[in-house]
mmCIF file of the C-alpha atoms, coordinates in Angstrom:
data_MODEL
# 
_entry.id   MODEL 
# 
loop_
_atom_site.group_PDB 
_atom_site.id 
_atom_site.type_symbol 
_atom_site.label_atom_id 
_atom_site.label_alt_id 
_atom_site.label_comp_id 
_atom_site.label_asym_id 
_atom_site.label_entity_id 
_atom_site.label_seq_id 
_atom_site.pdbx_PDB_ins_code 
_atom_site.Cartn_x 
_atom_site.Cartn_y 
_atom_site.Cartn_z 
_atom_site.occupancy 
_atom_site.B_iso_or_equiv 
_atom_site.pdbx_formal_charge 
_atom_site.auth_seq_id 
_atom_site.auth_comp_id 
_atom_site.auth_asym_id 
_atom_site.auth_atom_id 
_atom_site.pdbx_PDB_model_num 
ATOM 1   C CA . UNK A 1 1   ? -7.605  12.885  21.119  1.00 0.00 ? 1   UNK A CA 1 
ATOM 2   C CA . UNK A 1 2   ? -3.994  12.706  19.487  1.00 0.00 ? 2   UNK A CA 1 
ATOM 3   C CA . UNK A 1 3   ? -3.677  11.168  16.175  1.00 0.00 ? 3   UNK A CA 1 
ATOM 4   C CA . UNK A 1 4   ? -2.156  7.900   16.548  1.00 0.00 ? 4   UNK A CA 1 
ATOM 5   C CA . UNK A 1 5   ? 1.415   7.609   16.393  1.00 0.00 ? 5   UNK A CA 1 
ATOM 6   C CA . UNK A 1 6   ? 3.156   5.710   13.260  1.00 0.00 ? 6   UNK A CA 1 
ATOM 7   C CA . UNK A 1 7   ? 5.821   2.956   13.823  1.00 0.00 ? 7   UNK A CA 1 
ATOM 8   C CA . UNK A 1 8   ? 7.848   0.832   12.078  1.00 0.00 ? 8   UNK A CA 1 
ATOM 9   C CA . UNK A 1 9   ? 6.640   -2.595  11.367  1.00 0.00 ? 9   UNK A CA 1 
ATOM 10  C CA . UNK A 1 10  ? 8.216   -5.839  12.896  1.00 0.00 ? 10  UNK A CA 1 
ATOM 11  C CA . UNK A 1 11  ? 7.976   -9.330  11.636  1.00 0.00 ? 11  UNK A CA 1 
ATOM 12  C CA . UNK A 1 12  ? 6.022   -10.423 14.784  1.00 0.00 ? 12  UNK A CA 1 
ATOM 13  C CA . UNK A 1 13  ? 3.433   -7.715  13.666  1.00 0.00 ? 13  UNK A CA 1 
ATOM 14  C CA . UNK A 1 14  ? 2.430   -9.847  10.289  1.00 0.00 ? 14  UNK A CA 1 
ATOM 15  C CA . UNK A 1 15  ? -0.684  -12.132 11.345  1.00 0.00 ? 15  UNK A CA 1 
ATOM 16  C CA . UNK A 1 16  ? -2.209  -8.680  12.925  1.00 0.00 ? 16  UNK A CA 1 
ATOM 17  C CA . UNK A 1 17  ? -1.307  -6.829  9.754   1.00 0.00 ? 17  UNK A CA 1 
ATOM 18  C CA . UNK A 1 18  ? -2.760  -9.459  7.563   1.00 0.00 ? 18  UNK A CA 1 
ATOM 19  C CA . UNK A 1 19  ? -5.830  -9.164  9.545   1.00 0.00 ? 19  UNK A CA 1 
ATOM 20  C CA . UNK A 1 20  ? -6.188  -5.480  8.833   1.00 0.00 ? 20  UNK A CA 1 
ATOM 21  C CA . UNK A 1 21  ? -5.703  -5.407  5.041   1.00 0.00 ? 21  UNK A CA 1 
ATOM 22  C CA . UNK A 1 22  ? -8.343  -7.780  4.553   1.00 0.00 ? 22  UNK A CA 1 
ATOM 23  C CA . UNK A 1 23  ? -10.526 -5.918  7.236   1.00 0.00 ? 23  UNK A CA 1 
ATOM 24  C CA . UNK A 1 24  ? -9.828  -2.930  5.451   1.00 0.00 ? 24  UNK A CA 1 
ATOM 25  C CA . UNK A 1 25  ? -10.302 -4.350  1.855   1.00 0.00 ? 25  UNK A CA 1 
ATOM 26  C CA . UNK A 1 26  ? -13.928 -5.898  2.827   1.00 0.00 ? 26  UNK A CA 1 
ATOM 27  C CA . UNK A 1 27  ? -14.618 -2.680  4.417   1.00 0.00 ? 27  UNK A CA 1 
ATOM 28  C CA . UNK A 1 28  ? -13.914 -0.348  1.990   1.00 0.00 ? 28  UNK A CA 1 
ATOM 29  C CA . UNK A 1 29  ? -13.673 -1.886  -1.422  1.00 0.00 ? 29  UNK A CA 1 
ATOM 30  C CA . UNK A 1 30  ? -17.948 -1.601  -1.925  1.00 0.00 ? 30  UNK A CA 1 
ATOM 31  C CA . UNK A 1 31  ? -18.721 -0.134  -4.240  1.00 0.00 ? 31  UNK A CA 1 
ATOM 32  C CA . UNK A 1 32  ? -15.778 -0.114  -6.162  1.00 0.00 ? 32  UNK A CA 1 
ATOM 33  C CA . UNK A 1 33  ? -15.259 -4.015  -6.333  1.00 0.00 ? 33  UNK A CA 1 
ATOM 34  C CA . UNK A 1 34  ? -17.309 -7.119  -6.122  1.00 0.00 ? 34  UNK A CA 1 
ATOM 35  C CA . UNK A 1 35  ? -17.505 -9.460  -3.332  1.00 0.00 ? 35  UNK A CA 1 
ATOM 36  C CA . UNK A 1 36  ? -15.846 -11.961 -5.644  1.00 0.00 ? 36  UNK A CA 1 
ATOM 37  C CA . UNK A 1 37  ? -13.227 -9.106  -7.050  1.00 0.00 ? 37  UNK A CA 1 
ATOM 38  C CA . UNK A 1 38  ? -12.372 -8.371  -3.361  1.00 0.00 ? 38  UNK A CA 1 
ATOM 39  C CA . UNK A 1 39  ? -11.791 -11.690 -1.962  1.00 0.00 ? 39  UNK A CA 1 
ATOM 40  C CA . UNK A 1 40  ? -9.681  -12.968 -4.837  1.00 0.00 ? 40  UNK A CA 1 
ATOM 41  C CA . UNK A 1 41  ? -7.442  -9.880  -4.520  1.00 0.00 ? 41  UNK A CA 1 
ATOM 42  C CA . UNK A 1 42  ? -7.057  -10.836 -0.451  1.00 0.00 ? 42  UNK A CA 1 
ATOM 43  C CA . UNK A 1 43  ? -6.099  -14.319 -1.781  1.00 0.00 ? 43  UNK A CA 1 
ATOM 44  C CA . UNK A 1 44  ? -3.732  -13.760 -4.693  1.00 0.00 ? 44  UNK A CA 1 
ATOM 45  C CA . UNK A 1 45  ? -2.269  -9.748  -4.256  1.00 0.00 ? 45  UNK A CA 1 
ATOM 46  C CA . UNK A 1 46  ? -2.984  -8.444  -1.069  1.00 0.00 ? 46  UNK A CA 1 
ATOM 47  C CA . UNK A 1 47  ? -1.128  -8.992  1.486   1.00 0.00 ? 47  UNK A CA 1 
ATOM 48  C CA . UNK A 1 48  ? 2.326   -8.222  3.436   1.00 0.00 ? 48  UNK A CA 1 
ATOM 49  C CA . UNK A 1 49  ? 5.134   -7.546  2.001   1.00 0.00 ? 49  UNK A CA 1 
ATOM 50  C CA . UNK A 1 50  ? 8.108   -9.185  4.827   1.00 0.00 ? 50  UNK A CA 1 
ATOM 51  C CA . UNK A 1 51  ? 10.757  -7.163  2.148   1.00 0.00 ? 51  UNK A CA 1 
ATOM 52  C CA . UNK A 1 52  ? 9.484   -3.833  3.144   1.00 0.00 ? 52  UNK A CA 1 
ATOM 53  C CA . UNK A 1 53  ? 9.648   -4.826  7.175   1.00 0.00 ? 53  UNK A CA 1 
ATOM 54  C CA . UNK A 1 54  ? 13.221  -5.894  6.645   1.00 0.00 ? 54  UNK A CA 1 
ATOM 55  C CA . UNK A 1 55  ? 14.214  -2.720  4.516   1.00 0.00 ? 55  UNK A CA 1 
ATOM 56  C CA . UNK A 1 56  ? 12.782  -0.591  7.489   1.00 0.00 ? 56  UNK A CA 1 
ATOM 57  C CA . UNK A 1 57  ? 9.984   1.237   4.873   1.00 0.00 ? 57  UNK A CA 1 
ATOM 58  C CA . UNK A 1 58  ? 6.444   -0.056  6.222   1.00 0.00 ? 58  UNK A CA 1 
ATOM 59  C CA . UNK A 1 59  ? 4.996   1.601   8.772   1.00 0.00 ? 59  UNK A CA 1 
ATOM 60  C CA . UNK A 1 60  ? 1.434   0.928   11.074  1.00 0.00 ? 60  UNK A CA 1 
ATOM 61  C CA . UNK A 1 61  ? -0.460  2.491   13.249  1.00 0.00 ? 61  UNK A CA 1 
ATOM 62  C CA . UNK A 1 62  ? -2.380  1.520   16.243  1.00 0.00 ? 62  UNK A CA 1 
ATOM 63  C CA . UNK A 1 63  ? -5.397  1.963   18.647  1.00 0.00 ? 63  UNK A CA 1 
ATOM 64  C CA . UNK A 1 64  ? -5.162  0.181   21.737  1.00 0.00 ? 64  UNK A CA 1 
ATOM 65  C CA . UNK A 1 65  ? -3.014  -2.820  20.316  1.00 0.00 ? 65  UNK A CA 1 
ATOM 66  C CA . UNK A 1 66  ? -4.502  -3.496  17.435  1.00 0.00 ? 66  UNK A CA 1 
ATOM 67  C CA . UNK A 1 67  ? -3.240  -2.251  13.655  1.00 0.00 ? 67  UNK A CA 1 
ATOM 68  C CA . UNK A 1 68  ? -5.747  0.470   12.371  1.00 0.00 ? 68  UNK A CA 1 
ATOM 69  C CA . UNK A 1 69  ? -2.948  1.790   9.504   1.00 0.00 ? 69  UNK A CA 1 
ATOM 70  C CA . UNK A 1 70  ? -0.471  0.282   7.721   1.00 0.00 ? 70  UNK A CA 1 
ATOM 71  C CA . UNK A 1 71  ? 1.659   1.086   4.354   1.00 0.00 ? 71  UNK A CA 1 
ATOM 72  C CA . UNK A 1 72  ? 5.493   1.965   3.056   1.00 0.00 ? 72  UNK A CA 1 
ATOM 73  C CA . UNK A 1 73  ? 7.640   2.668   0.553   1.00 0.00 ? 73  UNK A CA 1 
ATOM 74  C CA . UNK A 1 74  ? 9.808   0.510   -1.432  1.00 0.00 ? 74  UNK A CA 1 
ATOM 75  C CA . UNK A 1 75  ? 13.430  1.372   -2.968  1.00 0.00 ? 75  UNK A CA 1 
ATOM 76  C CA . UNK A 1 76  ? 12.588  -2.242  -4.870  1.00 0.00 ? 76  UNK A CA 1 
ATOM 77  C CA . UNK A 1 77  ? 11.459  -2.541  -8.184  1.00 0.00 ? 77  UNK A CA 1 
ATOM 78  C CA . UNK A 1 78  ? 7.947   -4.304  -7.282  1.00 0.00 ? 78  UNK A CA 1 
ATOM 79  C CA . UNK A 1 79  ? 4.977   -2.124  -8.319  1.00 0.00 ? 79  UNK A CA 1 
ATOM 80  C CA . UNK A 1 80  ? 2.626   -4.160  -5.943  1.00 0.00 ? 80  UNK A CA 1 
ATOM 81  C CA . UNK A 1 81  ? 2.105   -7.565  -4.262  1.00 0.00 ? 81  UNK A CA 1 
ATOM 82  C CA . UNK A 1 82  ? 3.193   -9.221  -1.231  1.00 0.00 ? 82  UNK A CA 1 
ATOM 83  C CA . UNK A 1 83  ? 5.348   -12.452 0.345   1.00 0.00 ? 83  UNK A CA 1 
ATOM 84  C CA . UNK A 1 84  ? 2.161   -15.125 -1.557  1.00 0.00 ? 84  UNK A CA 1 
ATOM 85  C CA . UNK A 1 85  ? 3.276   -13.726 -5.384  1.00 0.00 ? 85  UNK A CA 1 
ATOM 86  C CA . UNK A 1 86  ? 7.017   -13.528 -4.556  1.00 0.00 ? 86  UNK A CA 1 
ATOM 87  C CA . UNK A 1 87  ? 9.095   -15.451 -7.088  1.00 0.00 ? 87  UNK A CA 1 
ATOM 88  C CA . UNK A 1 88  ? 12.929  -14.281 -6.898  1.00 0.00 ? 88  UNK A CA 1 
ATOM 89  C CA . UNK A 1 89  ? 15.179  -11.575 -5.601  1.00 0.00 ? 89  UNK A CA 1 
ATOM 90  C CA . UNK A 1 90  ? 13.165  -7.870  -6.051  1.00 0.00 ? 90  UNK A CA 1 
ATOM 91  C CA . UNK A 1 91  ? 16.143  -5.947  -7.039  1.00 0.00 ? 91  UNK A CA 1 
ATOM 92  C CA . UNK A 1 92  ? 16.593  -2.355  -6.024  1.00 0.00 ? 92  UNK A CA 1 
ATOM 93  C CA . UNK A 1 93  ? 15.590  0.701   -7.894  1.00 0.00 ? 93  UNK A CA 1 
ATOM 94  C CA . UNK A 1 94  ? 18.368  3.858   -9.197  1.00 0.00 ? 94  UNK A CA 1 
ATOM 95  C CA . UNK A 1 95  ? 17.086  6.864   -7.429  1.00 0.00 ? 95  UNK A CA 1 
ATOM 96  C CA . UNK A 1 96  ? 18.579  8.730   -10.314 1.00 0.00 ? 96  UNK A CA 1 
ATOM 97  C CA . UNK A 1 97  ? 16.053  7.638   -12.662 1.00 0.00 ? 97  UNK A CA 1 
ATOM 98  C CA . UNK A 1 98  ? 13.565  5.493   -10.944 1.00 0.00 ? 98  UNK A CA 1 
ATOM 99  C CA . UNK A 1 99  ? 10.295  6.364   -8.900  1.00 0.00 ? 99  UNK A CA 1 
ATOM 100 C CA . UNK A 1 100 ? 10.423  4.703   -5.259  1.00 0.00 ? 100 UNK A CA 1 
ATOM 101 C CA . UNK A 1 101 ? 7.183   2.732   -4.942  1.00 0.00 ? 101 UNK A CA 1 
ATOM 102 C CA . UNK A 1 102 ? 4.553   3.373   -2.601  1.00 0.00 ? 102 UNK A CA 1 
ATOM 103 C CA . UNK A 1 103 ? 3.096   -0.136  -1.538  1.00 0.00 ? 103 UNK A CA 1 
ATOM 104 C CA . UNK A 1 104 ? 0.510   -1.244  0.570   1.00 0.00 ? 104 UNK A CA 1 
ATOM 105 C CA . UNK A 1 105 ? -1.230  1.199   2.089   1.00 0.00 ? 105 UNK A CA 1 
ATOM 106 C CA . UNK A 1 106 ? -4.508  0.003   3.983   1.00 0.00 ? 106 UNK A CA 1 
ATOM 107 C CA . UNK A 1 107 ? -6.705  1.838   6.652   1.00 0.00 ? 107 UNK A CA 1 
ATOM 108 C CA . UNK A 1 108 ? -9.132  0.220   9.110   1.00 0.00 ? 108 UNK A CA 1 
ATOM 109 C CA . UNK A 1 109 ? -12.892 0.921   8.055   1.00 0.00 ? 109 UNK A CA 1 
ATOM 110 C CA . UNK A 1 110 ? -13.536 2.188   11.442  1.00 0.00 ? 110 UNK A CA 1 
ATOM 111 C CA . UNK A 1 111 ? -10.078 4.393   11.029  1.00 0.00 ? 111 UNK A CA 1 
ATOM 112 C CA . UNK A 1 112 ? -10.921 5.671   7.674   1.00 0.00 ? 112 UNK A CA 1 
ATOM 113 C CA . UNK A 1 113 ? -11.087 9.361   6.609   1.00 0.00 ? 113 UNK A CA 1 
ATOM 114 C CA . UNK A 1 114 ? -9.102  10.178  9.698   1.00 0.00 ? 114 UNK A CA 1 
ATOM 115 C CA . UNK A 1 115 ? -6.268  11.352  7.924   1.00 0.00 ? 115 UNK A CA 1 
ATOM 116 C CA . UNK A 1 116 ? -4.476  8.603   9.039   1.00 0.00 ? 116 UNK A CA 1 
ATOM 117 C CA . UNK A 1 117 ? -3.890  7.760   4.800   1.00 0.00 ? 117 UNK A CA 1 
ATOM 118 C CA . UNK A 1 118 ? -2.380  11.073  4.230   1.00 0.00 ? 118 UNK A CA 1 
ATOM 119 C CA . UNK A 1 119 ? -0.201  11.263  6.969   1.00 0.00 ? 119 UNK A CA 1 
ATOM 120 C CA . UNK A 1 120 ? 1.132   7.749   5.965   1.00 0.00 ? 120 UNK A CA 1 
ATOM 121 C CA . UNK A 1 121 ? 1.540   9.353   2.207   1.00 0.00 ? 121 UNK A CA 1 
ATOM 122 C CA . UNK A 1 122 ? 3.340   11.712  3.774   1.00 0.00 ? 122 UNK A CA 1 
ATOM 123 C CA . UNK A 1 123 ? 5.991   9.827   5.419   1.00 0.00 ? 123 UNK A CA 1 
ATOM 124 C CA . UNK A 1 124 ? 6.545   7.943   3.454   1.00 0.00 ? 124 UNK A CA 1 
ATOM 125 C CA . UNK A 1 125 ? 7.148   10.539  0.353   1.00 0.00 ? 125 UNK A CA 1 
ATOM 126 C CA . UNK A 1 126 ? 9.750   12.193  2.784   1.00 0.00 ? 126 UNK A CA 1 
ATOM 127 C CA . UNK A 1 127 ? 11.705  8.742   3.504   1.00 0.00 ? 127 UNK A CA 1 
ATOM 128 C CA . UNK A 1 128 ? 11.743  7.923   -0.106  1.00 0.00 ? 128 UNK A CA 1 
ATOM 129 C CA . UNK A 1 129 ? 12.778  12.140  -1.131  1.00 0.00 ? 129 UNK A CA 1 
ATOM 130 C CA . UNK A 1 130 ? 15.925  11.526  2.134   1.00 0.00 ? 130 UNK A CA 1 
ATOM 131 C CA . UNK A 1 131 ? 17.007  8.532   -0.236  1.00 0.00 ? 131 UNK A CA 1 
ATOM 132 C CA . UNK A 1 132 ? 17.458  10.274  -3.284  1.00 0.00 ? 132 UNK A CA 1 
ATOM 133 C CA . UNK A 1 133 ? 14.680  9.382   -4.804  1.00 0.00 ? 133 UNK A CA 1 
ATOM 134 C CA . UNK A 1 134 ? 12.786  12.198  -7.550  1.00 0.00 ? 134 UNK A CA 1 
ATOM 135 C CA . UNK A 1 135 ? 9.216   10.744  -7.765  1.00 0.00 ? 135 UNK A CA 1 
ATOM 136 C CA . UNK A 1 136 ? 6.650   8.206   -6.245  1.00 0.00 ? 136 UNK A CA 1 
ATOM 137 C CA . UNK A 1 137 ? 5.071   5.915   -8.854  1.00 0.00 ? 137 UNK A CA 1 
ATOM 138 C CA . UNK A 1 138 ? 2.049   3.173   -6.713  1.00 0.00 ? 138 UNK A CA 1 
ATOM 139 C CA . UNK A 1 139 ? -1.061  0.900   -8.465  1.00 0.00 ? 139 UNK A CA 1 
ATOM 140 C CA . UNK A 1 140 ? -3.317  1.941   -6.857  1.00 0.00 ? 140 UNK A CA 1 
ATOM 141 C CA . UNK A 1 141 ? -7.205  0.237   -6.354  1.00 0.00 ? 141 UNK A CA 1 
ATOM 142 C CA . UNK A 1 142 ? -10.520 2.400   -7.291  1.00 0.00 ? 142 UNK A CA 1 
ATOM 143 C CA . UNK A 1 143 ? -10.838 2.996   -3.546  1.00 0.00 ? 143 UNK A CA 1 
ATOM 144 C CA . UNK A 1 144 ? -7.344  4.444   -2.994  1.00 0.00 ? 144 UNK A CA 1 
ATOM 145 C CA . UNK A 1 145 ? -7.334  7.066   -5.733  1.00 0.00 ? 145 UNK A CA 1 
ATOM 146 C CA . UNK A 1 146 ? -9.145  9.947   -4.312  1.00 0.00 ? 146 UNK A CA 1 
ATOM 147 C CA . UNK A 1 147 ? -6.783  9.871   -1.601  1.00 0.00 ? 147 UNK A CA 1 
ATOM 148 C CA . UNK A 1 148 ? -4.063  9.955   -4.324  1.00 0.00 ? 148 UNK A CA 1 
ATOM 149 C CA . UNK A 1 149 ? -5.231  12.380  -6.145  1.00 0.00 ? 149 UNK A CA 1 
ATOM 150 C CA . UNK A 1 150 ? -5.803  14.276  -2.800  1.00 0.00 ? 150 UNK A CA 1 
ATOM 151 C CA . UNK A 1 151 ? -2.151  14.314  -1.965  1.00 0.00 ? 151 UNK A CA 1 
ATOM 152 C CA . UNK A 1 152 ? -0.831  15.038  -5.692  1.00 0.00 ? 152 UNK A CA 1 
ATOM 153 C CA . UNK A 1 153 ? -0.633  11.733  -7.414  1.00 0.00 ? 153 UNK A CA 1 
ATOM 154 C CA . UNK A 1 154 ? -1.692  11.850  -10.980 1.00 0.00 ? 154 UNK A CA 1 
ATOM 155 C CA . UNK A 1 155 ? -3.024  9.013   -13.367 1.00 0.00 ? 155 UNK A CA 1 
ATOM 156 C CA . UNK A 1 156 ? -0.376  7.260   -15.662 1.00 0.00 ? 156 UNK A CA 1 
ATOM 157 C CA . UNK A 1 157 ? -2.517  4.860   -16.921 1.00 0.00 ? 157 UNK A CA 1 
ATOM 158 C CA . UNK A 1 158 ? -5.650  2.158   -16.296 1.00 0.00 ? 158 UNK A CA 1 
ATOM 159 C CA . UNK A 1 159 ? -4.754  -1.753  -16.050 1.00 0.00 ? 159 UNK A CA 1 
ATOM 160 C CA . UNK A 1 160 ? -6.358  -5.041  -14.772 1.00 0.00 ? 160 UNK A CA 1 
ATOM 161 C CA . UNK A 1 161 ? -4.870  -7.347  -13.126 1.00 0.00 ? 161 UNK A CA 1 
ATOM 162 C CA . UNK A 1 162 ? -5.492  -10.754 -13.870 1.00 0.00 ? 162 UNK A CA 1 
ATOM 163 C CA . UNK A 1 163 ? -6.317  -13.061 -10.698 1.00 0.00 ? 163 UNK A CA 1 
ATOM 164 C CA . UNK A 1 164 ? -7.493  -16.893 -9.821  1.00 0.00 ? 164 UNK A CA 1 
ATOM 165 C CA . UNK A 1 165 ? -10.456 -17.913 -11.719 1.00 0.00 ? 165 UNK A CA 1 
ATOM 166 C CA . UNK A 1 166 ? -10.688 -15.226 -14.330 1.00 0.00 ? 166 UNK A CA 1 
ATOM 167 C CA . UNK A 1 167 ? -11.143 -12.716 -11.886 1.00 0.00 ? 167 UNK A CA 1 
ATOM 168 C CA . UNK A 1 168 ? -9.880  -9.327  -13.286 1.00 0.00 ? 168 UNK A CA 1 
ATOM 169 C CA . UNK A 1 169 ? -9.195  -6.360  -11.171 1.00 0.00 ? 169 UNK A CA 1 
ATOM 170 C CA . UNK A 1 170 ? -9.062  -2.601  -12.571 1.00 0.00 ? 170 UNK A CA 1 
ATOM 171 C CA . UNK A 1 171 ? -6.014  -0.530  -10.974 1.00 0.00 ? 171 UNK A CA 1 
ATOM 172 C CA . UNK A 1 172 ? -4.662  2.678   -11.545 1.00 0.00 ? 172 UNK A CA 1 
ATOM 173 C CA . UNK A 1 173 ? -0.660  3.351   -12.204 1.00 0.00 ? 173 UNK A CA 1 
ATOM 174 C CA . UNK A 1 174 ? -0.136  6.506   -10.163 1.00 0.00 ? 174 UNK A CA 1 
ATOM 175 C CA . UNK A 1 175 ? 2.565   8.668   -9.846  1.00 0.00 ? 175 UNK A CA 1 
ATOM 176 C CA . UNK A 1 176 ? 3.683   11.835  -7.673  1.00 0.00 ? 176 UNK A CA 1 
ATOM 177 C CA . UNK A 1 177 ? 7.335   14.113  -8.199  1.00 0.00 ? 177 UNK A CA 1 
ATOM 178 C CA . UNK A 1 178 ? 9.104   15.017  -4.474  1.00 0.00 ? 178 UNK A CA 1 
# 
């Protein structure tokens, strides 16, 4: 079978795509997260990112109809988060001297290890490189870094992230040169 082709996203695509990160955060998050860590991460941080559709960077992928991949770039200065944490304008990065960001990257649990992650890494490093940009810096969660590291991201440093209730949430501040 033919790998699945990539598209760009469309507004009309966001209740499917916000189905499939949190399908693909339950799914793949254990054992790297709690139940509790997980959900509150779906409620306060994951999520879409309508900035990215409009700036033509996020990309899915689909089997029969329904999302199985989805993820982009960013020329924006946002590390991570979607339209629910938004509070002003997200102003855009210097290519001269600023990493593009690699945002929201999430496979289907029945999609993953397909290659389907890399292959969105991968264009996605070759939009951002066509705009000028030097380097890709991401946060990444515990379960995305081995396919970082796979694709030549390195570790800049460890953080939580504080969400609702307390809940903290370890990510890793990634970053690859084009």
């Amino acid at each position: 079978m033919a790998d699945p082709p990539f598209r760009l996203a469309r507004l009309d695509d966001v209740p499917a795509l916000r189905d499939l990160i949190a399908r693909s955060a339950r799914g793949l998050s254990e054992p790297y997260y709690t139940r509790e860590q997980t959900e509150a991460a779906i409620r306060d941080v994951f999520g879409v990112d309508s900035q990215l559709i409009h700036d033509e960077t996020y990309y899915l992928s689909e089997r029969e109809g329904t999302p199985i991949a989805c993820g982009g770039w960013s020329r924006r200065r946002s590390l991570y988060g979607g339209d629910k944490n938004r509070t002003g304008p997200d102003p855009a990065l210097d290519p001269a001297h600023e990493p593009a960001r690699l945002r929201a990257l999430f496979v289907d649990p029945s999609a993953a290890r397909l290659g389907l992650g890399r292959r969105l890494v991968e264009i996605c490093a070759a939009a951002a490189h066509d705009w000028g940009f030097r380097a890709l810096e991401l946060a990444s969660t515990l379960p995305g870094v081995p396919l970082y590291r796979a694709t030549g991201f390195v570790e800049v440093e460890p953080f939580d992230l504080e969400l609702s209730c307390g809940v903290r949430l370890p990510l890793i501040r990634m970053r690859r040169e084009l």
